[in-house]
N, C-alpha and C positions, 0 to 999 in steps of 0.2 A: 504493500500500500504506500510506503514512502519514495519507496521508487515510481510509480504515479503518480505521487503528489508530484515528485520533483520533475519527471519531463512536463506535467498540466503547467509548470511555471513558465520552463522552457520555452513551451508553446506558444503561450499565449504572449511572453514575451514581443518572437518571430509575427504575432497576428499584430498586435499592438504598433510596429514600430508601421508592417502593412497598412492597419488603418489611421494612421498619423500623417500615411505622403499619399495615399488615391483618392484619399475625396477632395483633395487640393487639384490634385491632376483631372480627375472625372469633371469639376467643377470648370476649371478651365476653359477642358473642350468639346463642354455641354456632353460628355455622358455621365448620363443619368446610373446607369447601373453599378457605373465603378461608385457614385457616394451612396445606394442604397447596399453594398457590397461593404461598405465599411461601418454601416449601421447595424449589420450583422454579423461583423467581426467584433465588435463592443457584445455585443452578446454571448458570441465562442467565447471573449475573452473573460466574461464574469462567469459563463458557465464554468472553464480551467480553475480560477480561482477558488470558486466554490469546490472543487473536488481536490484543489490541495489545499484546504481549510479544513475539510471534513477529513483528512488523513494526518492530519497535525494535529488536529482534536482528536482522535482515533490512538494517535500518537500517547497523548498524554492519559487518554482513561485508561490506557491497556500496557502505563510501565512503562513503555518504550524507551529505554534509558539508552539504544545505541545511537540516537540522536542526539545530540550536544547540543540542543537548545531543550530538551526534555528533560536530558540528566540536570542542564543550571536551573532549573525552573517550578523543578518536580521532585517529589518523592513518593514511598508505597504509604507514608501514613497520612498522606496530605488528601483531607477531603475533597469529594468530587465536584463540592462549589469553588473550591479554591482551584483544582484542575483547571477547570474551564475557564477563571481567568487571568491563569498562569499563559494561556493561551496567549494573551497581550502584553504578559507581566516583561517579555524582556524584547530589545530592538526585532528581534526575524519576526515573531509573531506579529509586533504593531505594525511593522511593514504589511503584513500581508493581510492584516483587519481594514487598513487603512486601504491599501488597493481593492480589496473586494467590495469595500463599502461602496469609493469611487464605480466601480465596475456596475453596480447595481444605480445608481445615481443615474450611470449616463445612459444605462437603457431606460428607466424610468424619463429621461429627455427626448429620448428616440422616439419613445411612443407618445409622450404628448405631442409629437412637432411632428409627426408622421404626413399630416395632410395642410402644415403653414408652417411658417419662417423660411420653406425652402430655399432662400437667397443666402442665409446664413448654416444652415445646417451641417455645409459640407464643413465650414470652417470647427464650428464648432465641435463636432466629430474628432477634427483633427488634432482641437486643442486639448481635449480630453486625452484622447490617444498618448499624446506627446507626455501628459504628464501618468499616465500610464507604462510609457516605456522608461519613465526614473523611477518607479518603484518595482519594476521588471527588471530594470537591471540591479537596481539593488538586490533584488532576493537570488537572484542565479549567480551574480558575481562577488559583489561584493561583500555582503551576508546572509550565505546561502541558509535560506530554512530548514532544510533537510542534511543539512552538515552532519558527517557522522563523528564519535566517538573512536578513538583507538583501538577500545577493548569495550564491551560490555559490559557496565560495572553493574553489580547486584544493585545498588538503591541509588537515587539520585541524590544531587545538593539538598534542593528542598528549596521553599519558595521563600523573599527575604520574610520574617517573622511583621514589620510593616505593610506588609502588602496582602497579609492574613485578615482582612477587612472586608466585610460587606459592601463599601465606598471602593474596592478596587471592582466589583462587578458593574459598577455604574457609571463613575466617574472616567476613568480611563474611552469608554466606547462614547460617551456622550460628548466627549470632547474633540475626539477625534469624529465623530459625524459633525458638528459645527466645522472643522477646519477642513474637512470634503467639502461640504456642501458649499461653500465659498469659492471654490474652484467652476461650477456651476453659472453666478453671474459674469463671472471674469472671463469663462469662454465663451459664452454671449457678447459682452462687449469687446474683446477682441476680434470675435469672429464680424462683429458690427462695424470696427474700425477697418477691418481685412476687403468688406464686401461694401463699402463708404453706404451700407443703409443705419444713418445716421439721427435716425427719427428716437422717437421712445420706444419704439417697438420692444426692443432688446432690454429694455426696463418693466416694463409692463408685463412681458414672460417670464421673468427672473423674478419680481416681486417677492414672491410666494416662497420662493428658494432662498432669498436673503434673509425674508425675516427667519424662513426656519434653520436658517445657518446660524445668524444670533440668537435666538432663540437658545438651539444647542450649544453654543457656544456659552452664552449665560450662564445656564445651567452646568456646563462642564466647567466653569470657574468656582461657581457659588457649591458644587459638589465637591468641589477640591478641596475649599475651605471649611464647610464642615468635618471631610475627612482628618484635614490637617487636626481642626480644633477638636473629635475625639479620640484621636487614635495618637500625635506623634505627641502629646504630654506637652507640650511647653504651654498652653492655659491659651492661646491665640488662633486665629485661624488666618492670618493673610502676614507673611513676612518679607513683601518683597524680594521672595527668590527669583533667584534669574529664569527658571521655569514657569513659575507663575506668571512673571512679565510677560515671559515671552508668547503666554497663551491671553494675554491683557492687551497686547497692543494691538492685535488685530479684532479683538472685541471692541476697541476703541477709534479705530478708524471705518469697523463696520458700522457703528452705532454712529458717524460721522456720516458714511453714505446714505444709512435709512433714511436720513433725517433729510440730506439734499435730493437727495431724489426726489422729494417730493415737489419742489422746487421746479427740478424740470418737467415733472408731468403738468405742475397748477400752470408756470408760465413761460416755461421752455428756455429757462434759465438755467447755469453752472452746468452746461452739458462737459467742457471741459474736465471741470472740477469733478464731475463724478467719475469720467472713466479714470479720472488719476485716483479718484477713494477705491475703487471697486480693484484697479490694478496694486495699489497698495496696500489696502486688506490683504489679495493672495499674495502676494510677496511675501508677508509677514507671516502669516501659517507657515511661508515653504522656510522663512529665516527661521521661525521661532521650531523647527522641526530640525532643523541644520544645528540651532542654537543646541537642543539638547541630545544630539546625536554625534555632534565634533570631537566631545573630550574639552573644548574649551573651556566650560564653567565646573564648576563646584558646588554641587544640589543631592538631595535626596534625591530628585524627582527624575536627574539625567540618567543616560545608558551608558554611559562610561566612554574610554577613547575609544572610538574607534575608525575603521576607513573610511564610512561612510557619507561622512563628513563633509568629506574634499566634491563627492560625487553631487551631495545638495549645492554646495557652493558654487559649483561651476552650474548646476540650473540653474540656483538667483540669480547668478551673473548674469545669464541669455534670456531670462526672462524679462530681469529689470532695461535691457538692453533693446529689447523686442518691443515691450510695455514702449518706452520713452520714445524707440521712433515713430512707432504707428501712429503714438499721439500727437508729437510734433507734428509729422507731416503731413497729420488732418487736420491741425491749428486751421484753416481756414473753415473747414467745415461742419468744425465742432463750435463755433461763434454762434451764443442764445440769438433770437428775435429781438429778446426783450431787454432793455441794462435794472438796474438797482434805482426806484425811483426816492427813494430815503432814505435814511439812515433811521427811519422811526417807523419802520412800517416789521411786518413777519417775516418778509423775505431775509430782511435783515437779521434780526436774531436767530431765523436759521445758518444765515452766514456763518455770525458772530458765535453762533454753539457747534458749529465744524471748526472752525478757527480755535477755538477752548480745547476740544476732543484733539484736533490734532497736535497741540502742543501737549498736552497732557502725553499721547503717543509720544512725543521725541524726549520727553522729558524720562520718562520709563525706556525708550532704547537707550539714552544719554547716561543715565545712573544703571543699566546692567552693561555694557559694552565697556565701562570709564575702566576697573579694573583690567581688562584687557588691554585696552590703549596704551594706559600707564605702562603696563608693562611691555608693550612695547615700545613707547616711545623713551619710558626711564630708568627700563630694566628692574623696576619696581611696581609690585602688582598693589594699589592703593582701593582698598575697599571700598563704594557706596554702602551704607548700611537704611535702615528703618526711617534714620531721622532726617537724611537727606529727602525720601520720597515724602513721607509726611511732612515736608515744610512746605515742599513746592504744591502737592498734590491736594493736600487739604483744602488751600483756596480755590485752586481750578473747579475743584468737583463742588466746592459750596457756589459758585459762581457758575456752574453748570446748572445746577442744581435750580436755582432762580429763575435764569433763562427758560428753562421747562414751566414754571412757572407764569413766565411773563409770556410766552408766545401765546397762548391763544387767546390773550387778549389783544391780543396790538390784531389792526387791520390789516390786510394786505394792502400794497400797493403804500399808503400813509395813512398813519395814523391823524387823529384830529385830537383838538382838545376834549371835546364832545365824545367822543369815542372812550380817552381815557377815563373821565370822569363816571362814565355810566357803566364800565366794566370793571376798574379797580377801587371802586368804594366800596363794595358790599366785601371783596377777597380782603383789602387794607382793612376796613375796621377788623375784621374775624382776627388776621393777623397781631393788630396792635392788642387785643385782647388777649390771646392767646401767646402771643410775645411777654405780658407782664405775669401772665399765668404761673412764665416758666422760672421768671425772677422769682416769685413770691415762692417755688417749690425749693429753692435752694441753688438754682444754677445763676453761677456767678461771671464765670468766668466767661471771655469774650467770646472765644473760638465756639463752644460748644453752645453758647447761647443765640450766637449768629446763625448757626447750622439748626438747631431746635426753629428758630423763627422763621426761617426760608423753607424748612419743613411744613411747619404750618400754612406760610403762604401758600407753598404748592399745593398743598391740599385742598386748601381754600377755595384758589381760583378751579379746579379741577371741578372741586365738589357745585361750585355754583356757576359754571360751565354743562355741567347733565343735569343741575334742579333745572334751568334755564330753558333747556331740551324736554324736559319732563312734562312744564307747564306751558311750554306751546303747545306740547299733543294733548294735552289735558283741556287745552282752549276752549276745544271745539264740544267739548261733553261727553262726547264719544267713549273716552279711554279713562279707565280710571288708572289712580296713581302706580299701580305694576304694572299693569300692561304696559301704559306709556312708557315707563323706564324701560319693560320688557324691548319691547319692538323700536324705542328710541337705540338700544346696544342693538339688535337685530339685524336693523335695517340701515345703520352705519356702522358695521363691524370694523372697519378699520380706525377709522378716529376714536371711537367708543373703546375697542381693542389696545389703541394708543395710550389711553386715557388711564385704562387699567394698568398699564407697565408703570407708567408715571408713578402712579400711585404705589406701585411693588417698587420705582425706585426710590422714593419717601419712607416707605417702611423701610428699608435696607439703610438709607443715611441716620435715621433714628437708632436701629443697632450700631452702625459706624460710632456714631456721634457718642454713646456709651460707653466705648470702650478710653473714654477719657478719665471715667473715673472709677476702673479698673483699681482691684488693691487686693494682694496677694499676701502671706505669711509664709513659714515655715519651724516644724517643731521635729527634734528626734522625739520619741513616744513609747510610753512603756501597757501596755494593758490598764488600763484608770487613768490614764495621764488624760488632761485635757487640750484642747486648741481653741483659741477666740479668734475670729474674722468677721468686724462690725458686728451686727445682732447676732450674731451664729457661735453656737460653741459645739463642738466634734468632741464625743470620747471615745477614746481610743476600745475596744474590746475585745476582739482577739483575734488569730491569725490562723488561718488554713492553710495548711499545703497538701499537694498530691499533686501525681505524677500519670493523669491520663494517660500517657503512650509513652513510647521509650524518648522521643526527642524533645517532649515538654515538660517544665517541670513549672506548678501552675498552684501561684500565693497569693491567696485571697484576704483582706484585711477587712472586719468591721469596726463601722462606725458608729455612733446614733448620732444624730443630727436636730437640736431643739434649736429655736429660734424665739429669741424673747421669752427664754425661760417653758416656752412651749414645745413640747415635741413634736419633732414631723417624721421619723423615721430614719431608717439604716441606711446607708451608701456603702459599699464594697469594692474601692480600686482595687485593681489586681496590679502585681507584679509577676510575669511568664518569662522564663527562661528557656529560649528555642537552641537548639544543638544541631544546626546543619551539619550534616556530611560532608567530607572533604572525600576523593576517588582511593586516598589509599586506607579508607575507614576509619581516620580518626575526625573529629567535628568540634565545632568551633560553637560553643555558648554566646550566646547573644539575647541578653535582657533587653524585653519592654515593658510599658509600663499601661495599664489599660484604665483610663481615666473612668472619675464617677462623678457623674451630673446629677443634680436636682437643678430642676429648671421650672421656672416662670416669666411672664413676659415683662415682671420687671426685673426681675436677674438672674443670673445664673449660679449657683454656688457648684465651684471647680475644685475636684480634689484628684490630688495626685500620690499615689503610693512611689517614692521615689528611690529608696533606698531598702536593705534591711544592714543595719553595721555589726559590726565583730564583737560590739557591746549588750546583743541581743535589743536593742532599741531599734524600730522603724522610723525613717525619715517619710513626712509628709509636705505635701506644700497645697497651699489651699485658696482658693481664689473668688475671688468677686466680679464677675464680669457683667455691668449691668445691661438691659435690652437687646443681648444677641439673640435671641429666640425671634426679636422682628425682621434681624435678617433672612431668615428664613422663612420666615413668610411672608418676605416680599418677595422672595423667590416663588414660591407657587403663585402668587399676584402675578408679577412678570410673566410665568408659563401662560397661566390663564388667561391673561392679556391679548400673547403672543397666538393662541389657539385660535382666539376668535378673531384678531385680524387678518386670518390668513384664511379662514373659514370661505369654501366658497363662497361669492355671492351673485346670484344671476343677474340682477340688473348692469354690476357692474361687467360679466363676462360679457354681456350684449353690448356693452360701449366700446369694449377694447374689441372685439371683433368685427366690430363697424367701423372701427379706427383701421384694424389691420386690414379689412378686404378694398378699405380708401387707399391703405398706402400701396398697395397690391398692382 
């Protein structure tokens, strides 16, 4: 079976690089069957895929230890959920998730576009293809999947003891479909800039694809950071790892292009500027994929050195290369109808919040790349740490933050005075009330008390934006108060869709904004010994151990936890000691630590079993993190948002098809 898996690679390689240079050629000289020929070479090619996935997974449920990505990844006592997604756990597998994922995407394109865009199709085929044959060549050449072993060793490594998580079956695949699915718009508009059909067409197909690129890419961020804050013990979820960034900045210049696209569908404006966002998002998946694939950085979350590296690089380079002539030298043709008629109108502050997003992007390449530079420009590698991103970041994003805020109220085209008066009096009062709210509760300081009130704003205008919608359809008698909300989201699924993100990005800054007055301890601890953290006191009560299976050995600690002299209950960190394998059978101990949450939505109390010492004492550390629980549920806000803006809608397919059979 793994020698099938490995020629399906092979093969579909040889189909790939095929359908990457004849629907260029077909297209050319008007035959037709050579680009329907490479429409169903994307399909041979996910069908190969699919059956060396299904023998790599085959691989791992059944042992398979003479493959050396099975022996690093796997062993006989590692559960059959942790198997499958050991599948992803190291670079061969994510290579080959990540191309099958692609593979299934671009038939999923094939058959929507089956009977329109045919002026773009071929291109688009091709650009697929093309990023098809760099994951093609990686798995055959450069890190081959199917790599054997020396010798047959009886048991394998084992999988890293971090990556024993629930959060690696989800996170991992969610993120990597967000940075597919981006490749997606990008061969549309290349394939648009290839074929000068320079209309919206090529925005108005991809839509649905962008948002559910962001989307998953959302989610594969805000996943990560959950994982991070219960499983790697440090009491935080987001540390500006160079990993992290690297999957942040193209969530940042995507969340740049959502926003101007709209732009040029309302008035055929920043057509430029979007294929530079749209080409710069996939750039950055393919950097930020290169980033943790080089050897260049120092993370939990990279693959270590390896060759593969050099092979992304030299795509960025032809891509970034490719991207910048096409654009340039349809500079004439990419020129809007329309210019910027003020500087106070919506056009504008959608400018002005691509302008923020993007800085915010170089400010995140600038602070992880700087260590690099340094060291080569001064032979000295000079860290950016936490405090550089949070000084810059903190204002961008509250000043992002606003702007979402302030756009639906400003007019298109210009604003009036009239205009502002009748749309920010009712959001300002709620705000100024709700702003002294947050003095009077204890928040003092400036930072977090700016961020608390531009929260509320946002909400404000949001919330009295759909009362607004609610009681026109209410006008008429007709509707009563659900229904109208009902069918007011219904029947504008995408602004109303919008509206819900907004509102999941509100929630998410209110967790942000908490983690300001974060406050942590730490005690060694004897059985009765106690711990105070704010109203909380923890007593220590005793300790478990056992040894499930030969390679874990698994120390359970209780606590009781009262608050205010009240009792709420036991919490149990654990401390697990994993024993992977090494090939000549002896194995390397490796502590974790498995954090215990009590959570509410206004805090979180964090405990951490950190140590046991040679004193027979337990080290703890215990924490306070107030309103992270809203990040995550602005997260589900966002998804739901995300869901329903993308939800078909018939009226709006009957506009864009009458648009296309125009441009036709």
């Amino acid at each position: 079976m793994n020698e099938i898996g490995e020629y399906s690679l092979i093969i579909a390689l040889a189909i790939s690089v095929y359908s990457a240079i004849v629907p260029v050629i077909g297209e050319k000289n008007g035959v037709k069957s050579m680009v329907k020929s490479s429409e169903y070479a994307l399909l041979a090619i996910f069908g190969l895929h699919t059956i060396a996935s299904i023998a790599l997974l085959r691989a791992f449920m059944t042992n398979d230890f003479s493959l050396e990505y099975v022996y690093s990844y796997s062993s006989i006592e590692l559960a059959p959920f942790y198997k499958m997604s050991a599948f992803w756990a190291g670079q061969k597998g994510s290579l080959l998730l990540w191309a099958w994922i692609l593979g299934l995407f671009s038939i999923i394109v094939v058959i929507q576009n089956r009977n329109k865009n045919r002026k773009l199709m071929p291109y688009v085929t091709s650009m697929l293809s093309v990023v098809l044959v760099l994951f093609g060549t990686l798995m055959v050449f450069a890190s081959p999947v199917f790599g054997k072993m020396p010798a047959m060793p009886p048991d394998g490594h084992g999988l890293n003891p971090m990556l024993q998580n629930p959060g690696m079956i989800f996170h991992p695949p969610t993120l990597y479909v967000g940075f597919v699915a981006f490749t997606i718009p990008f061969a549309f508009a290349m394939a648009a800039l290839l074929s000068n059909q320079l209309g919206d067409i090529w925005i108005r197909t991809t839509r649905r694809w962008t948002i559910f690129a962001w989307l998953f890419l959302t989610f594969g961020n805000l996943l990560g950071a959950n994982w991070a804050y219960v499983e790697l013990g440090w009491g935080g979820y987001w540390a500006w790892d160079p990993v992290e960034n690297a999957s942040f900045m193209p969530w940042l210049t995507g969340t740049a292009y959502l926003h101007s696209v709209m732009i040029q569908e309302k008035k055929n404006m920043l057509r430029t500027w979007n294929m530079v966002l749209v080409a710069l998002t996939f750039i950055l998946t393919i950097f930020g994929t290169f980033l943790t694939r080089s050897g260049m950085i120092s993370s939990v979350h990279s693959f270590g050195e390896t060759t593969v590296g050099m092979y992304f690089l030299v795509f960025l380079f032809m891509i970034i290369i490719f991207s910048a002539y096409l654009i340039i030298t349809r500079l004439p043709l990419l020129r809007g109808e329309h210019e910027l008629d003020s500087i106070i109108s919506r056009e504008a502050s959608f400018l002005f919040n691509n302008l923020l997003l993007i800085g915010a992007a170089f400010t995140v390449f600038w602070g992880t790349m700087f260590p690099m530079i340094s060291e080569l420009v001064r032979g000295e590698k000079i860290t950016v740490g936490p405090p550089f991103f949070n000084m810059v970041m903190v204002p961008i994003g509250i000043t992002l933050l606003l702007l979402t805020g302030i756009c639906p109220l400003i007019a298109w085209r210009k604003a009036s005075v009239k205009n502002f008066k009748k749309n920010f009096l009712t959001p300002g009062l709620l705000t100024l009330a709700g702003s002294i709210t947050v003095v009077v509760m204890g928040v003092h300081d400036f930072l977090p008390w700016i961020s608390f009130t531009v929260c509320i704003f946002v909400g404000a205008t949001i919330s009295t934006e759909i009362m607004r919608g609610v009681f026109a359809r209410m006008s008429g008698g007709k509707e009563s108060f659900g229904r109208a909300a009902l069918n007011l989201f219904w029947k504008n699924k995408r602004r109303y869709g919008g509206y819900i993100i907004h509102i999941g990005v509100v929630f998410a800054f209110i967790g942000f904004t908490g983690s300001h007055f974060n406050q942590e301890t730490e005690a060694s601890m004897r059985p009765g010994d106690k711990l105070t953290i704010k109203d909380y006191t923890l007593t220590y009560y005793n300790l478990k151990q056992t040894q499930p299976k030969e390679t874990l050995v698994h120390t359970e600690a209780t606590l009781l936890v009262e608050k205010g002299g009240e009792k709420i209950g036991y919490i149990m960190p654990e401390r697990n000691t994993y024993f992977l394998k090494n090939i000549d059978g002896s194995s390397n101990p490796q502590p974790t630590s498995e954090v215990a949450i009590h959570t509410t939505y206004a805090e979180d109390l964090y405990v951490i079993f950190a140590s046991m010492n040679e004193d027979g004492t337990a080290t703890f550390k215990a924490h306070i993190n107030p309103l992270v629980k809203w990040i995550w549920l602005g997260t589900l806000l966002m998804g739901l948002g995300g869901i329903l803006a993308m939800w078909p809608d018939r009226r709006e397919r009957k506009r864009f098809e009458a648009r296309h059979t125009a441009a036709s």
